[in-house]
py3Dmol code that shows the C-alpha trace and the ligand (Angstrom):
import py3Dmol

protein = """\
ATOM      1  CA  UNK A   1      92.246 107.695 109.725  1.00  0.00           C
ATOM      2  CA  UNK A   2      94.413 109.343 107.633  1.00  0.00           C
ATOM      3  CA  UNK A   3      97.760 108.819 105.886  1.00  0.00           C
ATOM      4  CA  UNK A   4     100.385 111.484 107.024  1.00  0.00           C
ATOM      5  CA  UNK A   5     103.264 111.498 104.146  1.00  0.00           C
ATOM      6  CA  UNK A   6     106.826 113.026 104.502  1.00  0.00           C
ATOM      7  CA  UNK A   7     108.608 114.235 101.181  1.00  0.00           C
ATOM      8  CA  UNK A   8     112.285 115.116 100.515  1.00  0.00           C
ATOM      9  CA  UNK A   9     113.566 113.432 103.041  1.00  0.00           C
ATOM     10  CA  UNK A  10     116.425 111.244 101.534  1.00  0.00           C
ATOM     11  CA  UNK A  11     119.164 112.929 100.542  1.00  0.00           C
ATOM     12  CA  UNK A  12     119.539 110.474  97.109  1.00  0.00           C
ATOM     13  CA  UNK A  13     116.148 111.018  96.227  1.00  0.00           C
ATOM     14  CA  UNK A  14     116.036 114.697  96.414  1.00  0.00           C
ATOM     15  CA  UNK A  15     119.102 115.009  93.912  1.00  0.00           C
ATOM     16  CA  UNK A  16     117.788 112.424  91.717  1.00  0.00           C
ATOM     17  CA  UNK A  17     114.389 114.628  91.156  1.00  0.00           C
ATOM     18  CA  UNK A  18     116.473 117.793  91.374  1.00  0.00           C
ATOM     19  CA  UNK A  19     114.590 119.274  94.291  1.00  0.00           C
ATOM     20  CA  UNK A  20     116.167 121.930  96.841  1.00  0.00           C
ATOM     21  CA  UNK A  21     117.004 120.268 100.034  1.00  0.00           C
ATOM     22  CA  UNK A  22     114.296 121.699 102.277  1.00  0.00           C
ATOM     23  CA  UNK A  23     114.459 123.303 105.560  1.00  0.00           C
ATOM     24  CA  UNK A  24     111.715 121.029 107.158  1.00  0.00           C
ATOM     25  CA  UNK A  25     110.301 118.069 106.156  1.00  0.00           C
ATOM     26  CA  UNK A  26     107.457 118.553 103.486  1.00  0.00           C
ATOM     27  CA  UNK A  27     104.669 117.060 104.259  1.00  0.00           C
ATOM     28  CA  UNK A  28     101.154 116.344 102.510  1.00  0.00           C
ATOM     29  CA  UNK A  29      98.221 114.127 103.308  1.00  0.00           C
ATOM     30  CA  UNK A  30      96.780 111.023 101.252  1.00  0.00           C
ATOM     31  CA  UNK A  31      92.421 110.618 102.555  1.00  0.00           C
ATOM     32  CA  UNK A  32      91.851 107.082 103.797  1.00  0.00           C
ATOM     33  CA  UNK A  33      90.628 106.318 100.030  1.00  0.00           C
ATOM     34  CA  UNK A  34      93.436 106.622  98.707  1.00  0.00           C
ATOM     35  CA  UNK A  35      94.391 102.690 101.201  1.00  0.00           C
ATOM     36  CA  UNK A  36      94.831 100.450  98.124  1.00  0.00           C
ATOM     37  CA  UNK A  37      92.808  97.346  99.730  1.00  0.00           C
ATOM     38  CA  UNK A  38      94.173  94.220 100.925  1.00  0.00           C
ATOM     39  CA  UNK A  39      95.069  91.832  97.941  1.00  0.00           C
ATOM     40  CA  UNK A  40      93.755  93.919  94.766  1.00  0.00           C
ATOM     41  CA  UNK A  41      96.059  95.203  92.146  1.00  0.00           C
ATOM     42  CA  UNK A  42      97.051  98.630  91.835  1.00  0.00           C
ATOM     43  CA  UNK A  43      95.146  99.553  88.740  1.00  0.00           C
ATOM     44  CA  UNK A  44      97.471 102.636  86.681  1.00  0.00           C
ATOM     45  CA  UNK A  45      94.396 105.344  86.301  1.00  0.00           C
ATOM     46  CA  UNK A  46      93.553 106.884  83.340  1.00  0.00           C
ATOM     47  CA  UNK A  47      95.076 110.375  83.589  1.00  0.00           C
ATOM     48  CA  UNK A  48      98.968 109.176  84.167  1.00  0.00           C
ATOM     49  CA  UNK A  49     100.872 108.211  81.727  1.00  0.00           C
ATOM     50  CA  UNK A  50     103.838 107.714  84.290  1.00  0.00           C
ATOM     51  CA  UNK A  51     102.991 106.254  87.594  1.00  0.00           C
ATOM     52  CA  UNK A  52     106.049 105.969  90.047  1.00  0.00           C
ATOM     53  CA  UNK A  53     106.516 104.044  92.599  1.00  0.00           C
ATOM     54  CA  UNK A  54     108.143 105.251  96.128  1.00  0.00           C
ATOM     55  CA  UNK A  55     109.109 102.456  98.928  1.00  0.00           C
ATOM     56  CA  UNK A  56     108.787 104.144 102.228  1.00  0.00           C
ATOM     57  CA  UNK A  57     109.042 102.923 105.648  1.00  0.00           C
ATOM     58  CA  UNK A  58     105.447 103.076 107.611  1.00  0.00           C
ATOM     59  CA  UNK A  59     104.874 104.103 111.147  1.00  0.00           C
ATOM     60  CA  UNK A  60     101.596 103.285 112.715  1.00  0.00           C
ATOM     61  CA  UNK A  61     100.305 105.468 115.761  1.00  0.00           C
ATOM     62  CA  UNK A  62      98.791 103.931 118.563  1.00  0.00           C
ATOM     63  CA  UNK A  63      97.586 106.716 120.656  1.00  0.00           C
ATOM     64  CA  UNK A  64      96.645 110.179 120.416  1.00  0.00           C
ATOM     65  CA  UNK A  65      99.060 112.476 120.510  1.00  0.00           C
ATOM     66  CA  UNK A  66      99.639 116.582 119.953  1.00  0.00           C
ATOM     67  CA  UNK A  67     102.833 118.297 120.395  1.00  0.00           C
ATOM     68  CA  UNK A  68     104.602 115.411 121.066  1.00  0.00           C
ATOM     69  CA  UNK A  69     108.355 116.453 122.500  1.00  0.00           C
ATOM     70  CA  UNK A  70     110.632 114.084 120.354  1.00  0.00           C
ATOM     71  CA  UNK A  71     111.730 112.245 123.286  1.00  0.00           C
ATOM     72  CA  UNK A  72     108.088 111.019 123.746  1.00  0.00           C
ATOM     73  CA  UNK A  73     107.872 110.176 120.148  1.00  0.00           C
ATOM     74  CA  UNK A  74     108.802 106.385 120.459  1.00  0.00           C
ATOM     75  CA  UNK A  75     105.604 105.609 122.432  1.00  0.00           C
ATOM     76  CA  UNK A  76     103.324 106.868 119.770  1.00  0.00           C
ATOM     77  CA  UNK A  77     103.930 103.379 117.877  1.00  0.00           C
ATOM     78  CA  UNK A  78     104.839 100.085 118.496  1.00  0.00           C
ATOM     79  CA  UNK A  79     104.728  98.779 114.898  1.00  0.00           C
ATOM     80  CA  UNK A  80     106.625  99.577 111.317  1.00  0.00           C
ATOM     81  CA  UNK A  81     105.989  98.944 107.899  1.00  0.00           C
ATOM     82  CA  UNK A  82     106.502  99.225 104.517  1.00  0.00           C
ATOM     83  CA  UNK A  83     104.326 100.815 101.291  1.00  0.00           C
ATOM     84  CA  UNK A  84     104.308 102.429  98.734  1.00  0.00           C
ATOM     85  CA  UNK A  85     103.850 105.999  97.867  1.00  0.00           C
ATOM     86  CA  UNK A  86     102.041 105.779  94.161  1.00  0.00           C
ATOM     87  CA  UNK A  87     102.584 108.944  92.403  1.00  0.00           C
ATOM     88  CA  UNK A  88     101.686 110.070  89.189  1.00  0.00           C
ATOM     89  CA  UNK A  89     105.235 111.602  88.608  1.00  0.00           C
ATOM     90  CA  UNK A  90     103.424 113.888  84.766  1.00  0.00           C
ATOM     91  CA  UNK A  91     100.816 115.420  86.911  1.00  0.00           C
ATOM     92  CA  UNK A  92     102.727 116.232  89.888  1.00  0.00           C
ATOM     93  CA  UNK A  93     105.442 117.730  87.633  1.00  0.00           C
ATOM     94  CA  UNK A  94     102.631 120.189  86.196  1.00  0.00           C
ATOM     95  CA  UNK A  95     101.072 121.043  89.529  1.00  0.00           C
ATOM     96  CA  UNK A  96     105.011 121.567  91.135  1.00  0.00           C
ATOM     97  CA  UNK A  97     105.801 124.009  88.050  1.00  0.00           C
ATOM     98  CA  UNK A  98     102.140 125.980  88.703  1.00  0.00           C
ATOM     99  CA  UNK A  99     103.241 126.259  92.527  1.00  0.00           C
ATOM    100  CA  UNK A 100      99.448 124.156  92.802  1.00  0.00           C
ATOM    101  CA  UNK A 101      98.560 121.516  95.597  1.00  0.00           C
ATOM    102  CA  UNK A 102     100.029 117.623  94.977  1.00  0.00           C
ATOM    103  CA  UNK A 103      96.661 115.890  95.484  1.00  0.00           C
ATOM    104  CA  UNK A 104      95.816 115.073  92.462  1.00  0.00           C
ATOM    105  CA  UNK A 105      99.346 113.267  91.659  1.00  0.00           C
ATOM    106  CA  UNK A 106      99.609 111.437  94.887  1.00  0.00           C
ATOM    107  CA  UNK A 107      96.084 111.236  97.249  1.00  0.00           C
ATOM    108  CA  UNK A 108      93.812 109.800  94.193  1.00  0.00           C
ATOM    109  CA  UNK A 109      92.295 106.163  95.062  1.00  0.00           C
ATOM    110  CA  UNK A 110      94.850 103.257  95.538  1.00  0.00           C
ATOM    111  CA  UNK A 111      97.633 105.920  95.740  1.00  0.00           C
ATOM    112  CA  UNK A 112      98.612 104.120  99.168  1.00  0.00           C
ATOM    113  CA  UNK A 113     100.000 100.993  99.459  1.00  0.00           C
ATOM    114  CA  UNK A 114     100.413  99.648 103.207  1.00  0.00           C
ATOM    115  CA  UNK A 115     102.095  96.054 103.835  1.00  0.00           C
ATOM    116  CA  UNK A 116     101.913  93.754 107.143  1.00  0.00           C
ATOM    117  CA  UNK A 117     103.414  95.152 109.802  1.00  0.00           C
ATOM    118  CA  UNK A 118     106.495  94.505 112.366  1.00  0.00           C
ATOM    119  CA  UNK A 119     105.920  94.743 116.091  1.00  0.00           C
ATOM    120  CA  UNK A 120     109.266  97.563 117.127  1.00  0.00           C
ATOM    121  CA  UNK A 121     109.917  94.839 119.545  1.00  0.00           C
ATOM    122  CA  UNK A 122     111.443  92.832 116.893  1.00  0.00           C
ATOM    123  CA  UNK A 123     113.390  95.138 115.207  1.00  0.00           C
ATOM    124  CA  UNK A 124     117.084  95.955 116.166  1.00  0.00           C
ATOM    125  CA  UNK A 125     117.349  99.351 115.420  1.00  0.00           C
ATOM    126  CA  UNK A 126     114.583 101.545 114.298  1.00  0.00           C
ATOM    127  CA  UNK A 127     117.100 104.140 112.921  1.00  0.00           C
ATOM    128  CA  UNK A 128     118.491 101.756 111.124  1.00  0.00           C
ATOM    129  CA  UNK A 129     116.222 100.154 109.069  1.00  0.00           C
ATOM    130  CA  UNK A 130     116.985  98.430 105.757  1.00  0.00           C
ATOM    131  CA  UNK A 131     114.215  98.112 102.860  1.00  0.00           C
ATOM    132  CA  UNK A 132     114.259  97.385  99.124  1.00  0.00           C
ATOM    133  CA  UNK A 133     111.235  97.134  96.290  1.00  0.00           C
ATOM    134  CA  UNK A 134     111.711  94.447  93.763  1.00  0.00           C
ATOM    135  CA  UNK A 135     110.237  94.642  90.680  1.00  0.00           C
ATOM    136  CA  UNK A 136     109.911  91.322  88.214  1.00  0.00           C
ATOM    137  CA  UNK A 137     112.145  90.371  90.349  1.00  0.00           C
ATOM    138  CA  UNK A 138     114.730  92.818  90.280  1.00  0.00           C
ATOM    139  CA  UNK A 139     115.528  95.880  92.719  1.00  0.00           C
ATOM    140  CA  UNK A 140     114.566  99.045  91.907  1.00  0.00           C
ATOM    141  CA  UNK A 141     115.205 101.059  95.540  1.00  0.00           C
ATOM    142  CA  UNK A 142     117.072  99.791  98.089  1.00  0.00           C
ATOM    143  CA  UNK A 143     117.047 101.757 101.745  1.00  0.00           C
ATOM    144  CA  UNK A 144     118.248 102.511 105.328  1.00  0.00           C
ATOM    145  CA  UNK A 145     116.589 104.353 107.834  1.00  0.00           C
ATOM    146  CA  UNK A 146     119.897 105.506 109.217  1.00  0.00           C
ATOM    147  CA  UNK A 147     119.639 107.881 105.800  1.00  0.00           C
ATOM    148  CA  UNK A 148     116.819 109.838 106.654  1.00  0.00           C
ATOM    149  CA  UNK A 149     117.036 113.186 107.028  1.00  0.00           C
ATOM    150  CA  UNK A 150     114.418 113.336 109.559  1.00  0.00           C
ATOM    151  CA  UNK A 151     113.967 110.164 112.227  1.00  0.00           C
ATOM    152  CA  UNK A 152     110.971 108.474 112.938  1.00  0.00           C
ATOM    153  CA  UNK A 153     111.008 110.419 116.322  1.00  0.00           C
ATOM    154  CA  UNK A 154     111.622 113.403 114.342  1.00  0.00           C
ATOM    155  CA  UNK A 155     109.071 113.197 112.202  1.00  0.00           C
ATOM    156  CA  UNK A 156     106.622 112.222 114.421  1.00  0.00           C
ATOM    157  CA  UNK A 157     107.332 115.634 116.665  1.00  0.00           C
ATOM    158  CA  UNK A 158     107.219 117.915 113.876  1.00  0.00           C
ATOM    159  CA  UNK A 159     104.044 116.504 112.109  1.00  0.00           C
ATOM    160  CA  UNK A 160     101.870 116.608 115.804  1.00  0.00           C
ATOM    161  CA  UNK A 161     102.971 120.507 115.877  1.00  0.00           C
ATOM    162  CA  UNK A 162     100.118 120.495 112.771  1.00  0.00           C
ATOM    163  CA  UNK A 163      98.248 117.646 113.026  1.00  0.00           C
ATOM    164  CA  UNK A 164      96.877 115.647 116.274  1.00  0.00           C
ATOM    165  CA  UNK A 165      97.681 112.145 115.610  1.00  0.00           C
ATOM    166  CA  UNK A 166      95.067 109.043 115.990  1.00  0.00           C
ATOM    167  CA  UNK A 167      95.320 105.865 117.099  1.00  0.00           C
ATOM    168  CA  UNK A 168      95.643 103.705 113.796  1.00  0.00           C
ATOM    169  CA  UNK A 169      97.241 107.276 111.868  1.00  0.00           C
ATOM    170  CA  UNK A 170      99.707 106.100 109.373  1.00  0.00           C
ATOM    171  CA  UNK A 171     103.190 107.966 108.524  1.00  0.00           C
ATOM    172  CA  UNK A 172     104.838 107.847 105.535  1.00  0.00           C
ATOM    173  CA  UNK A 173     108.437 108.402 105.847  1.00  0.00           C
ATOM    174  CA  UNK A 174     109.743 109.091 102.697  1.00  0.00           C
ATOM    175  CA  UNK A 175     111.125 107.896  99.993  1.00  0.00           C
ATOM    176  CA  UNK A 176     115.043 106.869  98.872  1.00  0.00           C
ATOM    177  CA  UNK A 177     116.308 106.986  95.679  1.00  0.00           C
ATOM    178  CA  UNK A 178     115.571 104.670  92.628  1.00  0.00           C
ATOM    179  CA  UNK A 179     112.031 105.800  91.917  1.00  0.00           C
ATOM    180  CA  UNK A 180     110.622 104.849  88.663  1.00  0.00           C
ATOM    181  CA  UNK A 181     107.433 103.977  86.347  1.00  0.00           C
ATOM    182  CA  UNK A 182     105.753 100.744  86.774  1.00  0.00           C
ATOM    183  CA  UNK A 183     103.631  99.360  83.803  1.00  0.00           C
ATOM    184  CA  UNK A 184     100.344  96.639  83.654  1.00  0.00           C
ATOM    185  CA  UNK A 185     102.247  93.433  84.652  1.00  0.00           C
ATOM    186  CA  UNK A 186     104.774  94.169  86.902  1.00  0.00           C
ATOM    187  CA  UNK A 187     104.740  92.468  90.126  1.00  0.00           C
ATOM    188  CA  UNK A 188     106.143  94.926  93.118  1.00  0.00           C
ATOM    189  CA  UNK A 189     107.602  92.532  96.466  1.00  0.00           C
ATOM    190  CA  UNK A 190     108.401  94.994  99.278  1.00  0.00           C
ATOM    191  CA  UNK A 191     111.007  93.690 101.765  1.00  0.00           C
ATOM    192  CA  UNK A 192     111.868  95.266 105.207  1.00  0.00           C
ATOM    193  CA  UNK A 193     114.931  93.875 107.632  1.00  0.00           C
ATOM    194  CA  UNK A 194     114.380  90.305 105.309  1.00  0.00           C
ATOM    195  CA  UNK A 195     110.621  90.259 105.981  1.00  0.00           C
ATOM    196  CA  UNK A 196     108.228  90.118 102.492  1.00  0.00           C
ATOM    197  CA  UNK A 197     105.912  93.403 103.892  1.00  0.00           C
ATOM    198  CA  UNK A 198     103.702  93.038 100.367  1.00  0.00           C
ATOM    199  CA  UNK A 199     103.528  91.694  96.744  1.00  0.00           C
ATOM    200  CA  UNK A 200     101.155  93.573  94.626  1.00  0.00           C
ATOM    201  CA  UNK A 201     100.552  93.469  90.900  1.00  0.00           C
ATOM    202  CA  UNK A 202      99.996  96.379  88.607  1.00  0.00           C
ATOM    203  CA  UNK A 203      96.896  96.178  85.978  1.00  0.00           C
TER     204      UNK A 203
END
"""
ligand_1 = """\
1
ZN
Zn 106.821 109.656 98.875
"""
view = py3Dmol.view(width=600, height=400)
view.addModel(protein, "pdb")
view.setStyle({"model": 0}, {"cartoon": {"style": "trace"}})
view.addModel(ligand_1, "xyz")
view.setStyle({"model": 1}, {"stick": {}})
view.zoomTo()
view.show()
């Protein structure tokens, strides 16, 4: 499987890291080793010294698709989520300014952070999501889905021009603003519409 990840596509968030606002969404790809497993920590590696966290909303796909028209795109998934986006924020800076590839800063091991998931059936309004990431018990992002720049539906037609999707395919939607280092000993607690997704502690 693999982890399809959407940048840029919160207003907030592109102003806080002083990006352009982009014409379509930009999108990059973590490898399924990057899936930090089930219960560990997230262990900060060795060549960050400023890991960031990024809430996003998940999407998991439950068929195959290609070219999906958007207003198909709903019954590609029946389930949403919440994780994080770990990036090391020093080496994606120096691969942004050398116009180089973002793999290293956001696709190494661990980098992805998936919670439990929400059957769509239980959720009011998928366009209208709200999220938040506490950290020590304090919030550090708080989001809506309604701010995206690019739907769920959206996304999931624009991606499928590129990539064919696969059942169990995993979409990360972006992040709002509020992003920010963690450091050994924090304890991250994702929430999405009042549900605790994940709680994950940082070594
Ligand atoms: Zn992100």
């Amino acid at each position: 499987m693999k982890l399809i990840c959407i940048g840029r596509n919160y207003a907030d968030h592109i102003a806080e890291l002083n990006n352009a606002k982009p014409e379509h969404p930009v999108v990059f790809i973590k490898p399924d080793s990057a899936l930090l497993p089930k219960k560990m920590p997230f262990v900060i590696p060795s060549f960050s010294n400023d890991i960031h966290h990024e809430v996003e909303v998940l999407v998991k796909i439950n068929r195959l698709g290609k070219h999906i028209d958007r207003k198909f795109a709903h019954k590609y998934y029946d389930e949403v989520g919440l994780g994080i986006d770990f990036t090391a924020r020093d080496v994606q800076n120096e691969l942004k300014q050398k116009g180089l590839p973002w793999e290293k800063a956001k696709s190494f091991d661990g980098a992805a952070v998936i919670g439990d998931w929400i059957s769509k059936d239980d959720i009011r309004d998928i366009d209208d999501l709200s999220f938040s990431l506490t950290i020590n018990g304090k919030i550090v992002q708080q989001g809506r889905s309604s701010h995206m720049l690019w739907k769920i539906d959206e996304l999931i037609a624009y991606v499928s021009q590129f990539f064919t999707l696969k059942i169990g395919d995993i979409i990360f939607t972006g992040t709002p603003a509020g992003v920010g280092p963690v450091v050994s000993g924090d304890q991250l607690v994702g929430e999405l519409e009042g549900h605790q997704l994940f709680s994950l502690k940082i070594k």
